[in-house]
C-alpha positions in Angstrom: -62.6 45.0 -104.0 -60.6 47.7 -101.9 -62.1 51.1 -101.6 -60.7 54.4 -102.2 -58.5 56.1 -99.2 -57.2 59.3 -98.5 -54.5 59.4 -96.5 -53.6 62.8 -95.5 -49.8 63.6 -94.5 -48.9 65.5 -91.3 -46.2 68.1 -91.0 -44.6 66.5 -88.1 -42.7 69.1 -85.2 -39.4 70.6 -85.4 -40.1 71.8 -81.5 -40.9 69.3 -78.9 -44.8 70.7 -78.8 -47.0 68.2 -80.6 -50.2 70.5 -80.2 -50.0 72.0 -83.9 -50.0 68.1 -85.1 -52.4 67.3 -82.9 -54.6 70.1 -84.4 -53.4 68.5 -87.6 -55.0 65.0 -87.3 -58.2 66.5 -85.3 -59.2 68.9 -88.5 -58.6 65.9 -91.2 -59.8 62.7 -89.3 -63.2 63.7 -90.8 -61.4 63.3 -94.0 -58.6 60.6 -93.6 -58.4 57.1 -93.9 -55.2 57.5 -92.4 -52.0 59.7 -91.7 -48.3 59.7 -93.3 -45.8 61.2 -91.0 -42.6 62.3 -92.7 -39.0 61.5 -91.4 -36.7 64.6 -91.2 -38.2 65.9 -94.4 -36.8 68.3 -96.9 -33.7 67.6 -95.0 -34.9 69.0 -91.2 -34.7 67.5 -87.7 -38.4 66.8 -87.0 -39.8 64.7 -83.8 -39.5 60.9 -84.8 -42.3 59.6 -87.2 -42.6 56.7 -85.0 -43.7 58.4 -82.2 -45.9 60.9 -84.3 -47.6 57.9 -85.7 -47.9 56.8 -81.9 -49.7 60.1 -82.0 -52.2 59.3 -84.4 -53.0 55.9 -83.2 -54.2 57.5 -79.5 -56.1 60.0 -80.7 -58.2 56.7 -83.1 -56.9 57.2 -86.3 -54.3 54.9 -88.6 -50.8 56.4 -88.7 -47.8 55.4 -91.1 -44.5 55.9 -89.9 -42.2 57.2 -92.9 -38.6 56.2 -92.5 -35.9 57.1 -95.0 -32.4 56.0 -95.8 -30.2 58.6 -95.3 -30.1 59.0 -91.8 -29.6 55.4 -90.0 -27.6 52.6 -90.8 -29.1 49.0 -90.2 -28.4 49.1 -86.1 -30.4 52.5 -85.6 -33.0 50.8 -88.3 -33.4 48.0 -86.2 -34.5 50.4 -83.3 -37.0 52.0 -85.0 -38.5 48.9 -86.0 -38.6 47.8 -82.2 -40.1 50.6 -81.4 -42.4 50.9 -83.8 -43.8 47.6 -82.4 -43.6 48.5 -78.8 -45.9 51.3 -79.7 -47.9 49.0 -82.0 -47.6 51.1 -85.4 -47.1 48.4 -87.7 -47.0 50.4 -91.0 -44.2 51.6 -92.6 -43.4 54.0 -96.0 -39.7 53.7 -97.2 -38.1 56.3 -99.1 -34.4 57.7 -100.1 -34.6 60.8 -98.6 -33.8 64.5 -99.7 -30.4 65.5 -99.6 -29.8 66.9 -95.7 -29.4 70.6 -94.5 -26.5 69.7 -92.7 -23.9 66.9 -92.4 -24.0 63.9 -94.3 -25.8 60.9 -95.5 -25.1 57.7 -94.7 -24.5 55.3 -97.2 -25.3 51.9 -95.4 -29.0 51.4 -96.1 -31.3 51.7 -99.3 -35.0 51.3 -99.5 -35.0 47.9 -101.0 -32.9 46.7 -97.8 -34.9 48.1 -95.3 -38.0 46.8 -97.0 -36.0 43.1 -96.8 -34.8 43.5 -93.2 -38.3 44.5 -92.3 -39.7 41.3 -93.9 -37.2 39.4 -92.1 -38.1 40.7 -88.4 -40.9 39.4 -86.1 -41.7 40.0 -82.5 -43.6 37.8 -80.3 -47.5 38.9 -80.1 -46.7 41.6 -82.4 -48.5 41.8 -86.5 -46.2 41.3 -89.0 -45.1 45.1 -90.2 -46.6 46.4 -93.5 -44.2 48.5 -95.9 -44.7 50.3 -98.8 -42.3 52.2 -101.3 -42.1 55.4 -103.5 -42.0 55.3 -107.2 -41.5 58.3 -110.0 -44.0 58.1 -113.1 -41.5 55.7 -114.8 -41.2 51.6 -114.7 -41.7 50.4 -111.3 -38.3 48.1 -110.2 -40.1 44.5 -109.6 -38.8 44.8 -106.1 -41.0 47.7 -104.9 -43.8 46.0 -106.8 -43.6 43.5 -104.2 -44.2 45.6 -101.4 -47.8 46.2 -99.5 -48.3 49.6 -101.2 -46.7 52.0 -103.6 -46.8 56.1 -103.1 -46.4 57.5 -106.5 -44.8 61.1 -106.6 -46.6 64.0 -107.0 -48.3 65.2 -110.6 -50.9 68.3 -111.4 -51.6 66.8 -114.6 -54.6 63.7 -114.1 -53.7 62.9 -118.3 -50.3 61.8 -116.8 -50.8 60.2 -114.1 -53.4 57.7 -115.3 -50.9 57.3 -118.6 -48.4 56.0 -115.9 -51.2 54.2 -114.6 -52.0 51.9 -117.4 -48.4 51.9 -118.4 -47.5 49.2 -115.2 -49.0 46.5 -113.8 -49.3 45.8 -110.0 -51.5 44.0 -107.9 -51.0 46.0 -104.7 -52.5 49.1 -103.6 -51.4 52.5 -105.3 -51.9 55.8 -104.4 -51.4 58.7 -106.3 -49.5 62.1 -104.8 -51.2 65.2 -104.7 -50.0 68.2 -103.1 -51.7 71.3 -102.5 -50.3 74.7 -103.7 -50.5 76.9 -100.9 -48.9 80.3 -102.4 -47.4 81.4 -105.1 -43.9 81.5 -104.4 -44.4 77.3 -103.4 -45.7 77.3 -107.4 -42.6 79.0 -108.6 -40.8 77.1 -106.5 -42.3 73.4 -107.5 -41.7 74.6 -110.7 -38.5 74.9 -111.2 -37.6 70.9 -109.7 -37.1 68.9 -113.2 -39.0 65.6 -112.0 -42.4 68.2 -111.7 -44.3 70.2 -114.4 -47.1 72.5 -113.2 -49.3 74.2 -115.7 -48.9 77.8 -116.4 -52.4 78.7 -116.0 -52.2 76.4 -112.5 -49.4 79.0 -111.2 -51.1 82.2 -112.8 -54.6 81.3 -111.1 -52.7 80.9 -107.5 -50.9 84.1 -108.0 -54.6 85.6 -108.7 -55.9 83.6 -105.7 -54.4 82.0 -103.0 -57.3 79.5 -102.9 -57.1 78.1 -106.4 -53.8 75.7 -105.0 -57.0 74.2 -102.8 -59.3 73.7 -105.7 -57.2 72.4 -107.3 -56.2 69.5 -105.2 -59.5 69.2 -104.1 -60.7 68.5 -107.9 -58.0 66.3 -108.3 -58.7 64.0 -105.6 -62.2 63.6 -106.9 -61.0 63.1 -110.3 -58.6 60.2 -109.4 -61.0 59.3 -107.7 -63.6 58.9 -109.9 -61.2 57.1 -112.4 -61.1 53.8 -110.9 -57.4 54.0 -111.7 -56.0 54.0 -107.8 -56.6 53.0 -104.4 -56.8 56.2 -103.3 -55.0 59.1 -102.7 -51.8 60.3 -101.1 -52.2 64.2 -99.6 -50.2 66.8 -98.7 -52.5 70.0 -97.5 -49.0 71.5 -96.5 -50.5 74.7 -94.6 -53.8 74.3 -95.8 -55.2 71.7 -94.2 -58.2 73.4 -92.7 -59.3 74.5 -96.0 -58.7 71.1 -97.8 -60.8 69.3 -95.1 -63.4 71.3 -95.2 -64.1 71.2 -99.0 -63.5 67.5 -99.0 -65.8 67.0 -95.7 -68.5 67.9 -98.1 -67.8 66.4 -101.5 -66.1 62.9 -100.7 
């Protein structure tokens, strides 16, 4: 029987300084079973996941290199993948990728490809890689169901997410997105995207109090938890990682 994680995502640097996500993974190692490092999220140059989850691996912990689509075709693919296993991080999350601040995508790879050409590469000494994929709370494409893991987007609503839950049937790990609302504005923000609902009172209690985004979260965790319905938990504490940790450090 596989236990529950939490695996806490990093904000990864725009600046070559890695002290703030060192900081990062110190404050929620107490807390993680592991760490997700974006790829050029929300459409920004951001030091290479790979090497962030290098990172995490010195300082003892598990880190999961998130690579998306849009920004390498299969050559620059095939580097990351090299070295990812010269650094020995041997776990992978493959996603689409937001549309980019500037330029353009590129057009040569998708998820399921990369997941294939992944499968398909070995090195000498070196652990086959593990990969996982995202999905919405919709039916899961049999292809990503035969990956290691599956990320499932973010939801505020538990009644939802355990709905999808029993609506599919996989025998890999899943683990459910939950994000932290850190402000207001990030509520009213979240919002307005179509694929997310967030509750009115949700966004009226984090206008009241800045600290209801982290009980929130913090509640949901436990509760998805406590469901028996996932293999844990994906996190995003966005800026409020101290605070997340050190609820969490005393309830999980």
């Amino acid at each position: 029987m596989r236990g529950f994680e939490l695996i806490c995502e990093v904000e990864p640097p725009t600046r070559p300084d890695l002290k703030r996500v060192r900081h990062q993974i110190g404050v929620m190692s107490p807390i993680a079973d592991g760490f997700l490092i974006p790829d050029n999220h929300i459409g920004r140059a951001t030091v290479s996941s790979v090497a962030v989850a290098n990172e995490v691996q010195l300082m003892g912990a598990r880190g999961i290199a998130c690579l998306n689509s849009r920004d390498r075709n299969l050559l620059g693919f095939r580097r990351d993948l090299l070295t990812a296993a010269a650094y020995g991080v041997e776990q992978f999350l493959f996603v689409h990728g937001d549309d980019p601040a500037e330029g353009a995508r590129t057009s040569q790879l998708t998820v399921r490809r990369m997941i294939e050409q992944a499968r398909e590469t070995s090195y000498p000494g070196c652990n086959p890689f593990q990969v996982g994929a995202a999905t919405r709370l919709a039916k899961v494409p049999s292809w990503k169901a035969e990956a290691d893991f599956l990320y499932v987007q973010v939801s505020y609503d538990l009644d939802e997410l355990l709905r999808w839950r029993e609506s599919v049937e996989l025998d890999i790990p899943v683990y459910a997105g939950v994000m932290v609302l850190a402000s207001a504005k990030m509520a009213h923000n979240l919002a307005a995207l179509p694929q997310l609902t967030i509750p009115d009172e949700l966004i009226e209690a984090v206008e009241r109090d800045r600290d209801a985004g982290v009980d929130h979260a913090c509640e949901q965790i436990l509760k998805i938890r406590d469901s028996g319905a996932f293999d844990g938990v994906h996190l995003i504490p966005v800026s409020r990682y101290r605070q997340v940790a050190a609820r969490l450090e005393r309830e999980l």
